[in-house]
KETIFI-597259 format. One record per residue (C-alpha): x, y, z. Coordinates in steps of 0.001 Angstrom, whole numbers, plus 500000, padded with zeros to 6 digits. Example, Ala and Ser with C-alpha at 12.3 -4.5 7.8 and 13.67 -1.06 7.14 Angstrom:
BEGIN
512300495500507800513670498940507140
This chain:
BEGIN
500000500000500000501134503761499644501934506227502213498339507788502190496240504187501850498193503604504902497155506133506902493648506115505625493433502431506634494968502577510290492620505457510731489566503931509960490859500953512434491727503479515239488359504999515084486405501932515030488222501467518221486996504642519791490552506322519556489519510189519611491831512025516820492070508972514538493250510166511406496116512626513699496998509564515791497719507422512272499906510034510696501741510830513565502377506827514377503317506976510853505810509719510797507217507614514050507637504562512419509480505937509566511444508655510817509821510975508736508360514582509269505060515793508447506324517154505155507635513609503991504399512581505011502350514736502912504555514892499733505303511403499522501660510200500037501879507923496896504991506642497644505250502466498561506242501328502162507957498644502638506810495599504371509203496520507068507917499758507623503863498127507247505245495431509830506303498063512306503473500607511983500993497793512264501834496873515635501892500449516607498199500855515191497342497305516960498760498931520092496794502130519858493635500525518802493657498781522800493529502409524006497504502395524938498443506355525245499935507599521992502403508475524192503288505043525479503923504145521668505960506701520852507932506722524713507768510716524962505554513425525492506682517459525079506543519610528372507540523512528633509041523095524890511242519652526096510650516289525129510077514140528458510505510172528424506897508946529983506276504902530743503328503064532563504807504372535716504760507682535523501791510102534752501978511509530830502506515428531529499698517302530787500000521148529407498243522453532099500815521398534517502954524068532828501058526679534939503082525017537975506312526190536212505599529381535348504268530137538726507289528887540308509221530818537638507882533934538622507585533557542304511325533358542361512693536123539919514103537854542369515900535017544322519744534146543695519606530748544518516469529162545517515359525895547147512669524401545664510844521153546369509209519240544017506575516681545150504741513817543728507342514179540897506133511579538589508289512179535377510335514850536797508997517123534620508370520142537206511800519659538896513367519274535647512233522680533758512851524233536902516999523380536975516827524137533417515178527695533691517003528218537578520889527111537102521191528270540684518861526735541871518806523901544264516260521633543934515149518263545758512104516021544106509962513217545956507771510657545217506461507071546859507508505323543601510718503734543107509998503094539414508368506733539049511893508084540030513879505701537653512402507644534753512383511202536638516301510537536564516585509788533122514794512530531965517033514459534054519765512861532515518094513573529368517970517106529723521427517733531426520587518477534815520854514797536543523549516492539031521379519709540287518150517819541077518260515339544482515668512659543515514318511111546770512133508166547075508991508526550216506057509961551250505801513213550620508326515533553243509278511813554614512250511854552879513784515282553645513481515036557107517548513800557685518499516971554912518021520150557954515500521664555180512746522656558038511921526464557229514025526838554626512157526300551408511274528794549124509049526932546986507180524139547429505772522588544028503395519530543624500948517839541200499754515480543373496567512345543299493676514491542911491049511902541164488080510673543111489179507062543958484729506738542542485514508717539410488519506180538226486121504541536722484511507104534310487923508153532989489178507681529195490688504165528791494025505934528530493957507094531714492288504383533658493899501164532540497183502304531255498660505454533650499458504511537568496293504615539410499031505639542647499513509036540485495659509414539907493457508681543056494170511067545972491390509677548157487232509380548263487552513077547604490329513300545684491893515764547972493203513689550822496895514227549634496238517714548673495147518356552305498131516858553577500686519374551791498549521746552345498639521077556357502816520398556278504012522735553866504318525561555798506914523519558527509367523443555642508655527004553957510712529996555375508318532755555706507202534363552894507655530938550727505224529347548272503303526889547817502570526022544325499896523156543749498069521249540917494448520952541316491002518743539916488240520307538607485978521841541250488208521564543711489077525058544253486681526632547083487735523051548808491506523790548624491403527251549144489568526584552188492060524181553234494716526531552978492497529508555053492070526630557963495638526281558753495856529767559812499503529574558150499042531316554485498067534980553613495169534814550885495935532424547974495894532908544204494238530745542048494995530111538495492989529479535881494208526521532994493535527615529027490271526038529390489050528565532003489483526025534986490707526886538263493835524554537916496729525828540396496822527413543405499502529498544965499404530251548684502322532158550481503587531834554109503203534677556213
């Protein structure tokens, strides 16, 4: 078959499969399998592939049609402009995760050389646009997940910042509590569980069967782990320190009330995602 009966076939397939973004999906697989760039791709449409190439892209396309992430497939996923390695053990990062970064970013302009802890790291992709953007900057990343962490370092490998980034595996703070940290943290980051353990359920096949349910469910209510930075977080901060947090839909008058209880934070911020949802929220020690 050519280039372009190719695609049109593995599309069809994908979308009898339910794959949102069929025909996108197919090309990009595609473009994967061969190396190629969209260009190629659209110039070259009645070119022949080789049996090879059919072999390879099939199983791609048989892999896809399950519901396995597109990411999965290809083994990346691009985060603040950087390509990030992603597996079944670490979350994919989302784009409205960047607004963690950029908060972060701007909350320490004006230091020289900040500490900065990154929670919940997954993928390392907070911690690891953070070193790139801070050189200075001394930062320290967590998570419960052994296997979570193994890919966190490579991408920090990856990326050329494996030696400014202490990778840590525990719960939460648990780990920094032998590093004399207490009060001195300038910023706190985390994208941490937030899904209803009840809502698990309802979520795309993607998520549900194929990303770490340990990096999805944060309780009943979703905020259970939320609560608990929110609670610990200021121990750690020096004063006038951030937090900087990822949040579920909805879940803002609950988290912002959170913060208010502790008695610990001046009023916090909350940012809005490019969909208009209250997505991060940013609460400073007094």
């Amino acid at each position: 078959m050519t280039v372009a009966e190719t695609i049109h076939r593995a599309s069809r397939t994908l979308s009898e499969a339910g794959v949102p973004a069929a025909a996108f999906d197919a090309e990009l697989l595609l473009r994967f399998a061969l190396g190629r760039d969209r260009a190629w791709i659209i110039t070259h449409g009645n070119d022949e592939l080789a049996d090879k190439d059919q072999s390879r892209f099939g199983e791609m396309v048989r892999r896809r049609a399950t519901r396995e992430p597109l990411q999965h497939i290809i083994g990346t996923q691009e985060f603040w402009g950087l390509d990030f390695i992603v597996s079944k053990d670490v979350l994919i990062p989302r784009p409205e995760t960047e607004f963690v970064v950029e908060a972060a970013l701007a909350a320490v302009r004006k230091l020289a050389a900040p500490v900065i802890v990154d929670l919940c790291t997954g993928s390392g992709c907070i911690a690891v646009c953070l070193a790139k953007e801070l050189p200075a900057a001394r930062i320290f990343a967590t998570d419960r997940s052994e296997a979570a962490l193994a890919t966190a370092r490579r991408n920090a490998k990856l990326h050329d910042v494996a030696d400014r980034i202490k990778f840590l595996e525990g719960d939460l703070f648990g780990p920094l509590e032998e590093l004399d940290l207490a009060g001195r943290i300038d910023i706190i980051t985390a994208n941490p569980p937030y899904v209803r353990s009840g809502d698990l359920p309802l979520l795309q096949p993607e998520v549900k069967d194929f990303e770490p349910g340990i990096a999805l469910v944060g309780g009943p209510e979703g905020t259970e782990i939320a609560e608990r930075i929110i609670r610990t977080a200021p121990d750690h901060l020096q004063k006038g320190g951030m937090l900087i947090m990822e949040m579920g839909m909805e879940q803002a008058e609950a988290i912002a009330g959170m913060v208010a209880k502790t008695g610990a934070y001046a009023e916090p911020e909350i940012l809005k995602d490019l969909m208009e949802i209250d997505r991060v929220i940013v609460a400073k020690k007094k």
